[in-house]
C-alpha positions in Angstrom: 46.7 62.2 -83.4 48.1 64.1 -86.5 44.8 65.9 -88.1 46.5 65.9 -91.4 44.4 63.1 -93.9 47.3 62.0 -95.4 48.8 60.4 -92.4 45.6 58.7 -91.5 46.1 55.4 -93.5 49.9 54.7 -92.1 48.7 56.0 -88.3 45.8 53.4 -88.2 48.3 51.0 -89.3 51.0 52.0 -86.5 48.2 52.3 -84.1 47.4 48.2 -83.5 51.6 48.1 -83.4 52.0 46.5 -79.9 54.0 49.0 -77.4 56.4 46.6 -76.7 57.3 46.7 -80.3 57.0 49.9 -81.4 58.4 51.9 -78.6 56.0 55.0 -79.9 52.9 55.8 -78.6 50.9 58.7 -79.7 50.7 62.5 -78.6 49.3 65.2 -79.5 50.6 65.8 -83.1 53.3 63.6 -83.0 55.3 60.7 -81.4 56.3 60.2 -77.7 59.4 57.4 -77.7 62.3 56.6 -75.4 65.1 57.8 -77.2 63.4 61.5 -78.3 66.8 62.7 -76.8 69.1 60.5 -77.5 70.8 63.1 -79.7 69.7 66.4 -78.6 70.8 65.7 -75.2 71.7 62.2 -74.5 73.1 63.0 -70.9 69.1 63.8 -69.8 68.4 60.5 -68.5 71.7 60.3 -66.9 71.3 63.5 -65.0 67.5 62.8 -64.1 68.2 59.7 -62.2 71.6 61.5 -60.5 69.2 64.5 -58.9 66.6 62.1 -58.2 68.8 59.4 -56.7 70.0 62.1 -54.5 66.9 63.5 -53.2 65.9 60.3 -52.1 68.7 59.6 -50.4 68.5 63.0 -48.4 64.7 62.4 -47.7 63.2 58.8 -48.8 59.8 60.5 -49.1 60.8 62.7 -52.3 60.3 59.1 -53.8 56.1 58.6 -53.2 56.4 62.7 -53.6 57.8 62.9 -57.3 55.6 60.0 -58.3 52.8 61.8 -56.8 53.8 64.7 -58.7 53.7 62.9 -62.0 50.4 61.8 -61.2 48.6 64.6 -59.8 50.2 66.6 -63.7 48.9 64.2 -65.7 45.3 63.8 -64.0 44.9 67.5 -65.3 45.2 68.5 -69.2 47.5 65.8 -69.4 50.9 65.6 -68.5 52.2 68.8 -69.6 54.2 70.5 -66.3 50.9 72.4 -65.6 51.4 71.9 -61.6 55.0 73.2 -61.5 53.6 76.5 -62.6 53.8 79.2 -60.1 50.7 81.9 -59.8 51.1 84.8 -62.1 49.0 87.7 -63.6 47.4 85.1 -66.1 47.8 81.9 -64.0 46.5 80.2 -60.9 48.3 77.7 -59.6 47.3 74.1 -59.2 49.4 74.3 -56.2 46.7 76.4 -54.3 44.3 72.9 -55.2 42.8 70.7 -52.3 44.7 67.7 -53.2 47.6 69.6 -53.9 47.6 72.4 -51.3 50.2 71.6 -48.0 50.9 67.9 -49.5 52.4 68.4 -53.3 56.2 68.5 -52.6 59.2 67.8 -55.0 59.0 71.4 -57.3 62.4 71.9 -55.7 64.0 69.0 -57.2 62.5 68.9 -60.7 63.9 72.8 -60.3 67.1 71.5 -59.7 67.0 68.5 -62.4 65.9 71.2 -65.5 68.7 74.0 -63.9 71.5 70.8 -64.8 69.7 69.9 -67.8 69.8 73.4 -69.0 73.4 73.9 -68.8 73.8 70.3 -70.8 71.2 71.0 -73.5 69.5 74.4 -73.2 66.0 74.6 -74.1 65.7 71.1 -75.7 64.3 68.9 -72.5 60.9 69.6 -71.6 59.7 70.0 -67.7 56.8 67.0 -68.4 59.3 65.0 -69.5 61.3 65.6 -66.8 58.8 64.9 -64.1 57.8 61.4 -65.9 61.6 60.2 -65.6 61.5 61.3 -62.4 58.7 59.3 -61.8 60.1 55.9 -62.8 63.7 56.4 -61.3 61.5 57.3 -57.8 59.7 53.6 -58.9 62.7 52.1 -59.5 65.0 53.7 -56.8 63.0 52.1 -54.2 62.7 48.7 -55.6 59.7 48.7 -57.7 59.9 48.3 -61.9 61.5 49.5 -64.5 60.3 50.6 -68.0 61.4 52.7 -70.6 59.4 56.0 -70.8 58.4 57.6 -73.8 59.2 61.1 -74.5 59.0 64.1 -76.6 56.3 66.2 -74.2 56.2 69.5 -74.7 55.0 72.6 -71.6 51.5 73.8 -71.4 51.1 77.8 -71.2 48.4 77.8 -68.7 47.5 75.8 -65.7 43.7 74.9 -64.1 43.1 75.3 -60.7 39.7 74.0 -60.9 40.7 70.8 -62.8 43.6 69.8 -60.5 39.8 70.5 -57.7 37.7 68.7 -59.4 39.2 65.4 -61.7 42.0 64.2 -59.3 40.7 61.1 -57.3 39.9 62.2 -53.2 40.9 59.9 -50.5 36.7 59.9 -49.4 35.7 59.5 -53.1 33.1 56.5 -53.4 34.3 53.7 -55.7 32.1 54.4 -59.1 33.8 58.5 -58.4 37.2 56.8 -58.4 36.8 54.6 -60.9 34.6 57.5 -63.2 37.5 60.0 -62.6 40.1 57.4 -63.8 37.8 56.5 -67.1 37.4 60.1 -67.9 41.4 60.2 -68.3 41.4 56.7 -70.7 42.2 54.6 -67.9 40.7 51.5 -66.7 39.7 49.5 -63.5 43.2 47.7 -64.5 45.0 51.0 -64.4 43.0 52.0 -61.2 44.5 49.1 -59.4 47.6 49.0 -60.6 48.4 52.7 -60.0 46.8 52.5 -56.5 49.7 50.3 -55.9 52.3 53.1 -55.9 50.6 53.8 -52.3 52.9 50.7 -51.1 55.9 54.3 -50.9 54.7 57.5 -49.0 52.8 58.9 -46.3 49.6 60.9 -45.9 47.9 63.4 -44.0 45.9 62.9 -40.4 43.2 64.8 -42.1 42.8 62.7 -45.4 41.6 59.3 -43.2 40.1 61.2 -40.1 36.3 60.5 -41.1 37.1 56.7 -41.1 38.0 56.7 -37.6 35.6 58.5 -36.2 32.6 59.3 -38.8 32.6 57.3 -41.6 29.1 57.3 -42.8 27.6 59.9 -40.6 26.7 58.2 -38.0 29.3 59.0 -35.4 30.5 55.5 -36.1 34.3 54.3 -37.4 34.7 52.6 -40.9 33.7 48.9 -40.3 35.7 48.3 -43.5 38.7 49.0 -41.1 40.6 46.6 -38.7 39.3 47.8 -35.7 43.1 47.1 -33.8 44.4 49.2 -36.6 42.2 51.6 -36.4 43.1 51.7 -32.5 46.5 52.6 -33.2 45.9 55.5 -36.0 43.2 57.2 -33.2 46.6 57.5 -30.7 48.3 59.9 -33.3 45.0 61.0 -35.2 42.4 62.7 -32.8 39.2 64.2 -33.5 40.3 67.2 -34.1 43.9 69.1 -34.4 46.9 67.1 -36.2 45.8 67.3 -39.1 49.3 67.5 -40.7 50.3 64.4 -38.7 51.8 62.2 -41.5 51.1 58.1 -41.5 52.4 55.6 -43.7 49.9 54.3 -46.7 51.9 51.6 -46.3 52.9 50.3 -42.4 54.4 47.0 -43.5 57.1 48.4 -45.8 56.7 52.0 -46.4 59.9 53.0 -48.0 59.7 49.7 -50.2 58.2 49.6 -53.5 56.6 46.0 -53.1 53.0 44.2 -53.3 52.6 44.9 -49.3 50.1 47.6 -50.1 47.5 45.0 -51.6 48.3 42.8 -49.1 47.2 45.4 -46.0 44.1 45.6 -48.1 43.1 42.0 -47.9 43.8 42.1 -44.1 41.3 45.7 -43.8 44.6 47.7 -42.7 44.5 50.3 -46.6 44.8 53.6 -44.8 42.7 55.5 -47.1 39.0 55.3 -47.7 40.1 55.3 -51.5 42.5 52.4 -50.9 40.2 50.2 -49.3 37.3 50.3 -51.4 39.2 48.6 -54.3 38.8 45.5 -51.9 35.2 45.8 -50.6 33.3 48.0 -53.1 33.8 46.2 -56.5 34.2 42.0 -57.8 36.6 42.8 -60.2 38.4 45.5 -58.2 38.6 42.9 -55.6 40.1 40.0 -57.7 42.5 42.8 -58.8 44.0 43.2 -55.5 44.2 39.6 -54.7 45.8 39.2 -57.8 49.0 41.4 -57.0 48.7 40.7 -53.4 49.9 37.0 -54.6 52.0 38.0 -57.3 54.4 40.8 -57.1 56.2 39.9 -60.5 52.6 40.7 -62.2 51.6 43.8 -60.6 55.3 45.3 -61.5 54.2 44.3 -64.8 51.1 46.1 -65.0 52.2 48.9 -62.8 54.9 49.5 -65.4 52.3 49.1 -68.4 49.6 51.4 -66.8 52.5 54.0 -65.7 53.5 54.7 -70.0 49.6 54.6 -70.6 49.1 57.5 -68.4 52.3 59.5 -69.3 50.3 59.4 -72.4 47.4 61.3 -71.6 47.4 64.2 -73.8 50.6 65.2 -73.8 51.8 68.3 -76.1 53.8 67.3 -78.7 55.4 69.2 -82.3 54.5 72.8 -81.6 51.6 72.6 -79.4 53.3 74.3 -75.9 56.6 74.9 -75.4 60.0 74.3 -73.7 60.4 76.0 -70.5 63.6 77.9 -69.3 62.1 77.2 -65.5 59.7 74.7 -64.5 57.5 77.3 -62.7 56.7 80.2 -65.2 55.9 80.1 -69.0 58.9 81.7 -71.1 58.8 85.2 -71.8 59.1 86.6 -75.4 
């Protein structure tokens, strides 16, 4: 939000402008809208969905993984291209986080996305923006909505290791954590469910569901919050200990399919993560939430799409806050 006074009167005004409408939403300083490139590099969009389109068709994981990416940005200092940065004599990367470390993936492909865009439009398209284009073609390669994305983010300088530790969601985070972690960010219980949904695309880690299988609470005792048959069948694959880098699908019934199944497994007890499952069992309106898009797809595309531009709007860098990188993973050197 501009801090100048003089802008105050007609931002207020623009402010209750519905989205739909206005096509602008507010950043740091300035405007983020869909067509901030239309004439400083109108190919951007064009080449974004090329590179992405063909990553996914070499690996149809790179889809939940750029997503993931987006998500796992925005979730610290906003969504400024902090995780793409690389360790350096000033930085730490968020790479070397717990929900980052041995699972992030896709910095190879946003690499080769801004190395095109470069030769197109040097310096003018910003590594956050790239990432949250990437994120919708990924959505909408795979079946799932479409929306326009506003742009006009700008690169942080700096990165925060303990950030990326501390306010991205866990997959044994209670509820209230989840749901805190989310609010702290400008998101609500809306947002939480919707944007669990992108968990219908992707796989995760032996390690990140192990406790529910074998010691949910403590007590020696599995999760009774998961089907016991399903359960069954993760144990084969998922032992006590070792495999930890054994990958599952969040979602079994249609894992490379961006559709309502994921909400669906949740009513049936069969959401692979702790995190997934307690939208169903831990909270009423959670719950009716998830029964909601488990019956209606055409809504939770709706409001997967709605709650995707609100969080590509968490504090992004806009005017001259940050910069324009050269490459994704270092600050630019003067």
């Amino acid at each position: 939000m501009a801090h100048s006074m003089g802008f105050i009167t007609v931002l207020s005004l623009l402010a209750i402008v519905p989205l739909c409408l206005s096509g602008k939403i507010y950043g740091g300083g300035g405007y983020l809208y869909p067509q901030f490139y239309d004439h400083s590099c109108p190919k951007a969009q064009e080449i974004v969905k090329h590179f992405v389109a063909k990553a996914v068709a070499e690996d149809p994981r790179m889809a939940a993984s750029l997503l993931r990416l987006h998500f796992h940005d925005c979730f610290v200092k906003g969504c400024d291209a902090s995780i793409l940065l690389d360790s350096s004599g000033t930085i730490i990367s968020e790479k070397r986080s717990n929900p980052n470390r041995d699972s992030a993936r896709g910095f190879e492909v946003i690499d080769e996305i801004k190395a095109a865009i470069e030769k197109e439009c040097s310096h003018t398209v910003s590594c956050a923006d790239i990432m949250a284009l990437a994120a919708r073609d990924s959505t909408v390669l795979t079946g799932g909505p479409n929306w326009d994305v506003p742009l006009g983010r700008r690169d942080s300088r700096d990165a925060s290791l303990s950030g990326s530790n501390n306010n991205i969601p866990a997959p044994n985070n209670t509820f209230q954590t989840i749901l805190t972690k989310f609010k702290l960010q400008g998101l609500d219980i809306v947002d939480l469910v919707a944007l669990s949904g992108s968990h219908t695309i992707g796989n995760a880690r032996c390690t990140s569901f192990r406790q529910r299988l074998y010691n949910q609470a403590g007590n020696g005792k599995p999760d009774y919050t998961l089907d016991q048959s399903y359960a069954a069948h993760l144990r084969t694959h998922c032992p006590k200990s070792g495999g930890d880098q054994n990958l599952f699908f969040l979602d079994f019934v249609s894992p490379v399919k961006f559709d309502n199944s994921y909400f669906k497994n949740l009513l049936a007890y069969k959401g692979l993560l702790s995190s997934d499952e307690v939208l169903f069992t831990k909270n009423a309106e959670s719950r009716e939430l998830v029964k909601t898009y488990a019956y209606n797809q055409e809504l939770f595309f709706q409001q997967f799409a709605k709650s995707m531009i609100k969080m590509g709007n968490i504090s992004p860098l806009t005017g001259y806050k940050g910069e324009i990188r050269k490459y994704c993973r270092k600050v630019n050197a003067y």
